[in-house]
Structure formats: C-alpha cells, structure tokens
C-alpha positions as CSV (number, residue, x, y, z in Angstrom):
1,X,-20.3,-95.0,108.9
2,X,-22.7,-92.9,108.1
3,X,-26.1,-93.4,106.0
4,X,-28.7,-91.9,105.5
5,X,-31.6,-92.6,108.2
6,X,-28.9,-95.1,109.3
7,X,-30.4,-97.5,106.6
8,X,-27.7,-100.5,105.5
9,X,-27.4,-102.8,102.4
10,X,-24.8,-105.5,101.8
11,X,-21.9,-103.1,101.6
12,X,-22.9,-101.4,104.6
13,X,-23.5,-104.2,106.4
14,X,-20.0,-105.8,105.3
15,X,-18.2,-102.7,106.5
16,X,-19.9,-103.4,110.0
17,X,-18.9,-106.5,110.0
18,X,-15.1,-105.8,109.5
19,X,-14.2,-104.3,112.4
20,X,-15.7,-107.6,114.7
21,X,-15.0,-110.3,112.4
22,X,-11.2,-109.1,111.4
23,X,-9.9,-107.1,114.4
24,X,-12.3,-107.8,118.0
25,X,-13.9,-104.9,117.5
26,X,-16.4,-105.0,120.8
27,X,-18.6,-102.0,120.2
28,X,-21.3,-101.3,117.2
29,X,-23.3,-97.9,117.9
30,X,-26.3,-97.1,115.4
31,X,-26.9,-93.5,116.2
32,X,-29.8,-91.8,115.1
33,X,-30.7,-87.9,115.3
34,X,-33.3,-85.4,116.3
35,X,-34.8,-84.2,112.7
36,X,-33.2,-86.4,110.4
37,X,-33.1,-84.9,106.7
38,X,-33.3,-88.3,105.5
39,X,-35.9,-89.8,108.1
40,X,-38.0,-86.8,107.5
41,X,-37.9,-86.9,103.4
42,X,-38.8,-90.8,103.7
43,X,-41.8,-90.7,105.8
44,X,-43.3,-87.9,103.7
45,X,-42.7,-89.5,100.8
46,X,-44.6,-92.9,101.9
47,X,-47.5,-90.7,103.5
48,X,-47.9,-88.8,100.5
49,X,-47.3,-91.6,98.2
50,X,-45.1,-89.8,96.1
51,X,-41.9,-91.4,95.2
52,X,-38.4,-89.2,95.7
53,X,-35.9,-89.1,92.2
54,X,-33.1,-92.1,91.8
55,X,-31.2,-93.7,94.5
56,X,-33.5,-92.0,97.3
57,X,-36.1,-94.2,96.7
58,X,-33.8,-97.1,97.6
59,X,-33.4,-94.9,101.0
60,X,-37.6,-94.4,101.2
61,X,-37.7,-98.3,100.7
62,X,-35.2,-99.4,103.3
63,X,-37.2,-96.8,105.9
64,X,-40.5,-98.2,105.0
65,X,-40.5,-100.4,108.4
66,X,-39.6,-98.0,110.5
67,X,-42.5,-95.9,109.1
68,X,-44.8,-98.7,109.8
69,X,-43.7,-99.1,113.0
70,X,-44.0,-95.2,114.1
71,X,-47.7,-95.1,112.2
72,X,-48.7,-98.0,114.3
73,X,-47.4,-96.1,117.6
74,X,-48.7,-92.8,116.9
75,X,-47.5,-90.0,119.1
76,X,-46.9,-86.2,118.8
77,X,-44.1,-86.4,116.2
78,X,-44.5,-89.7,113.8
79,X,-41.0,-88.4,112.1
80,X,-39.2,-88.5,115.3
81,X,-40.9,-92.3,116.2
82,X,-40.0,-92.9,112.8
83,X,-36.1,-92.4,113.7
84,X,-36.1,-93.8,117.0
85,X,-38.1,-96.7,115.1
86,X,-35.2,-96.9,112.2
87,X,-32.4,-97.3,115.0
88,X,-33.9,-99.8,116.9
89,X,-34.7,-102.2,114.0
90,X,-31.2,-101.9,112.4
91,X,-29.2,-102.2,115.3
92,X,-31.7,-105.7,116.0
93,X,-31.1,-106.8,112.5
94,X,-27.2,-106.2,113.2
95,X,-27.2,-108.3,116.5
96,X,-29.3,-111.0,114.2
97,X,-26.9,-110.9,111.2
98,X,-25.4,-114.6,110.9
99,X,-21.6,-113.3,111.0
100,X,-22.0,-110.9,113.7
101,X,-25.0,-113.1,116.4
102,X,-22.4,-115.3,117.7
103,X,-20.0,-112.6,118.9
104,X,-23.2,-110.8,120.0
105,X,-24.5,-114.0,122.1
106,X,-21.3,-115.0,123.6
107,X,-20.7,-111.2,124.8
108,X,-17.6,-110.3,122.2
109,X,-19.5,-107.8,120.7
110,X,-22.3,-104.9,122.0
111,X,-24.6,-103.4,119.3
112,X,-26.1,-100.5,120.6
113,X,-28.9,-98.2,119.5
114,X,-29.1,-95.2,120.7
115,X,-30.5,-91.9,119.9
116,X,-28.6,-88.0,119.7
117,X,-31.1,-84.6,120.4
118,X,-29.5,-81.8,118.4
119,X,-31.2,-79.9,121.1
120,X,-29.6,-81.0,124.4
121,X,-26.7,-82.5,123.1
122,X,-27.5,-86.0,124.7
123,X,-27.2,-88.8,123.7
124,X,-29.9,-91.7,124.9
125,X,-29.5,-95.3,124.6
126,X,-32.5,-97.0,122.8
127,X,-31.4,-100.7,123.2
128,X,-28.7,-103.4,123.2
129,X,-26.2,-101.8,126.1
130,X,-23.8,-104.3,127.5
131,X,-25.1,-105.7,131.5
C-alpha cells in the first residue's frame, strides 16, 4: 500500500494486518524514498510552522516524530533523516502492533524497513531483516 510518507492510521494499519492474520503472509516491507513529496512538504511545514490545507495536515501530524527525530540527529539533509526516520518508526510500531507482535516474535512474520535512492536504484535495508 502506498501512503504518503508511509504514515498509517487504523485502516492502513488493518489492511497490513490482513495479509498475516488471514492468509500467512511472512513478509511486511515499509519502503521509503529518496526526496519524498510528502516527507519533504511535512517537515517544512513543521519548521515553518505553517499548517498545509485539509487532510494534509493529518499527513504533517502523523510525520511529526520522524521530524523530531531527524532534528535531533542533524546531518546534511534533515528531509532525507526525516524519511529514513519515518520508515524506521512505522515499521517498529508494525512489529509492536498487538495483532501482528506475536507472529513477529515467534518468526511467522518479518517487518522490514528499508529505504529506495531514486538515484542508484538501490534499495537498503534500514531494520527488522529476518537472521
């Protein structure tokens, strides 16, 4: 499924539970990309304190941790450490979730982060690959 700046609500989230709870579905990837429209919008839009129009806001609010999380990091590109930021902490709330932990801590399910550079067309993985 795809969100913007991979940010997930209760419908969202129920989707990405369907697959493991209904058919033993074994694989979850969050993928996040190299200059994210979405990403990019959100952090100016906190930094600036200015609000974006309707539903986007909902978007700004859901990336404000990830923005947090990149400001406290620093580095050359905060929108960039914002997106890696945003994958990391929903693919951890996704191995957290109640429904989806126990397939996650008995090894039935995998949820990967991972990151895609529009640039090289790689793809690296930020967290949560299978040992």
């Amino acid at each position: 499924m795809r969100t913007g700046g991979e940010a997930v609500g209760p419908v969202v989230t129920g989707s990405v539970e369907y697959g493991p709870m209904t058919s033993g579905t074994t694989l979850i990837v969050v993928l996040g990309h190299q200059r994210c429209g979405a990403i990019k919008a959100a952090y100016e839009s906190i930094r600036d304190s200015k609000p974006l129009p309707g539903n986007l806001q909902a978007i700004v609010e859901a990336l404000r941790p990830a923005y947090e999380q990149a400001a406290g990091e620093g580095g050359s590109d905060p929108v960039e450490t914002m997106a890696r930021a945003q994958v990391t902490l929903t693919a951890a709330d996704l191995r957290s979730n109640n429904d989806l932990a126990p397939l996650v801590g008995k090894g039935a399910l995998a949820v990967v982060g991972a990151y895609y550079s529009l640039d090289t067309g790689t793809v690296e993985v930020l967290g949560g690959a299978p040992s």
